[in-house]
N, C-alpha and C positions, 0 to 999 in steps of 0.2 A: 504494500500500500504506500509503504513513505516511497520507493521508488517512484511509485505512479503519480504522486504528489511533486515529488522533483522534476517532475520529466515537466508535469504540465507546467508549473509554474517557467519553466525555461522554455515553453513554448508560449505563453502568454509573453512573456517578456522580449523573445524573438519580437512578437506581431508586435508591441508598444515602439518595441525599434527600428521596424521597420514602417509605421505608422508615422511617426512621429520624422525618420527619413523624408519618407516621399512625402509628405506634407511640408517641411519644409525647401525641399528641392523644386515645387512649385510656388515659392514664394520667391519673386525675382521682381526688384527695383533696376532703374537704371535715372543716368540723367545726364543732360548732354552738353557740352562745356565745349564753345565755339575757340577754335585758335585761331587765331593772325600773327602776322608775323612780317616781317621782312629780311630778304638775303642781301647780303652784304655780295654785290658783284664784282669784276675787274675783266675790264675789253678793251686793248689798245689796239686803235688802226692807225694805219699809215697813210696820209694824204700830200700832195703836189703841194693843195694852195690852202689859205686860210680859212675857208670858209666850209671847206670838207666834199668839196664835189669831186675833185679826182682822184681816187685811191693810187697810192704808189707801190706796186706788187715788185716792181723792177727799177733797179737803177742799171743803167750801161754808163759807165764811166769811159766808153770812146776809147781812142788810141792816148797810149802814154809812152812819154819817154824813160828811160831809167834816172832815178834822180826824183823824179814829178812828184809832186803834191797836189792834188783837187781836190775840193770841197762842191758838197751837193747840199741842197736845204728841203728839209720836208716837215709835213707838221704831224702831230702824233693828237689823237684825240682819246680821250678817257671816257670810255661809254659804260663804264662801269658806277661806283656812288662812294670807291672809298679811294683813299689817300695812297698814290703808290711811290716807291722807289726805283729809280730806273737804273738797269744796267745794259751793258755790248758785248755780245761773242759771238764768235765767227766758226761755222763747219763746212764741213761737203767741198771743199779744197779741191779744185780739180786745175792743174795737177798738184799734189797733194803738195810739191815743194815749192811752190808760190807764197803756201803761208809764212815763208821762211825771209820772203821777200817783199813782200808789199803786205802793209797796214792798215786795219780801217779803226780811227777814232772817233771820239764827238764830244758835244759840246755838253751832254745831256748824264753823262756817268755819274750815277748814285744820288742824281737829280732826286730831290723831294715832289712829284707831278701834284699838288694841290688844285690845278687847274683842270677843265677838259680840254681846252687845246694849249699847246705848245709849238713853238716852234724850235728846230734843233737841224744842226749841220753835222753831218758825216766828213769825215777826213779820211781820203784815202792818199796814202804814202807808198813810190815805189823805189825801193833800194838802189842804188847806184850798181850794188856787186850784180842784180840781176842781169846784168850783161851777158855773165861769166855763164846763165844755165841755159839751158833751151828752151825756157819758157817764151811763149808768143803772144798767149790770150791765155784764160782763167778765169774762174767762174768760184762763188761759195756764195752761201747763205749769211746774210746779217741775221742774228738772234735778237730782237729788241727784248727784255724780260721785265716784266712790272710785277714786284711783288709789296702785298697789300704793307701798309706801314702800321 
């Protein structure tokens, strides 16, 4: 008898627990909390003129003599909303020992851009020794890099 007593009572307790489960697994609140926000962007393009109509994808700096210096001007615009620092590097060297010989500078290195446009000159420098290689023409990539401040 006292078994039959234990069994039931842990069978009544089973269903109180599993009662008391599923009744509260059907009790479900929620409530809905709108976000907004804004991103912090950063877009520099390259343009000819002031006013941002002609993008500048390419500079051909022409025939140079060994020795030369020319200077080219283009404007940089910040399409982005935050404060950048600007830097210059150069890859894709074709032929790779060109970089060995001719320079590109500017006026613009480690620049604070707080503006959206700027204006800034590239310097390109061609070595005197280049005489000595066989280099004729050459091609690389300007890297302009704007990172947020």
């Amino acid at each position: 008898m006292k078994k039959i007593q234990a069994l039931l009572i842990l069978v009544v307790l089973a269903c109180t627990v599993y009662t008391s489960y599923s009744a509260t697994a059907y009790l479900i609140g929620s409530y809905t909390i709108q976000m907004t926000g804004n991103i912090y962007t950063l877009n520099i393009e390259a343009f000819w003129d002031s006013q941002c109509n002609n993008r500048c994808e390419t500079i051909d700096w022409g025939w140079l003599h060994p020795g030369d210096t020319k200077n080219v001007t283009i404007y940089l615009r910040n399409n982005g909303n935050v404060n950048v620092t600007l830097s210059l590097s150069t890859a894709n060297w074709i032929p790779a020992e060109a970089s060995n010989y001719i320079s590109l500078t500017w006026d613009r290195e480690g620049y604070l851009m707080t503006e959206q446009i700027i204006q800034c000159t590239f310097t390109l420098t061609v070595s005197i020794e280049i005489q000595n290689t066989t280099t004729q023409s050459f091609s690389f990539d300007a890297i302009i890099t704007a990172t947020e401040t």
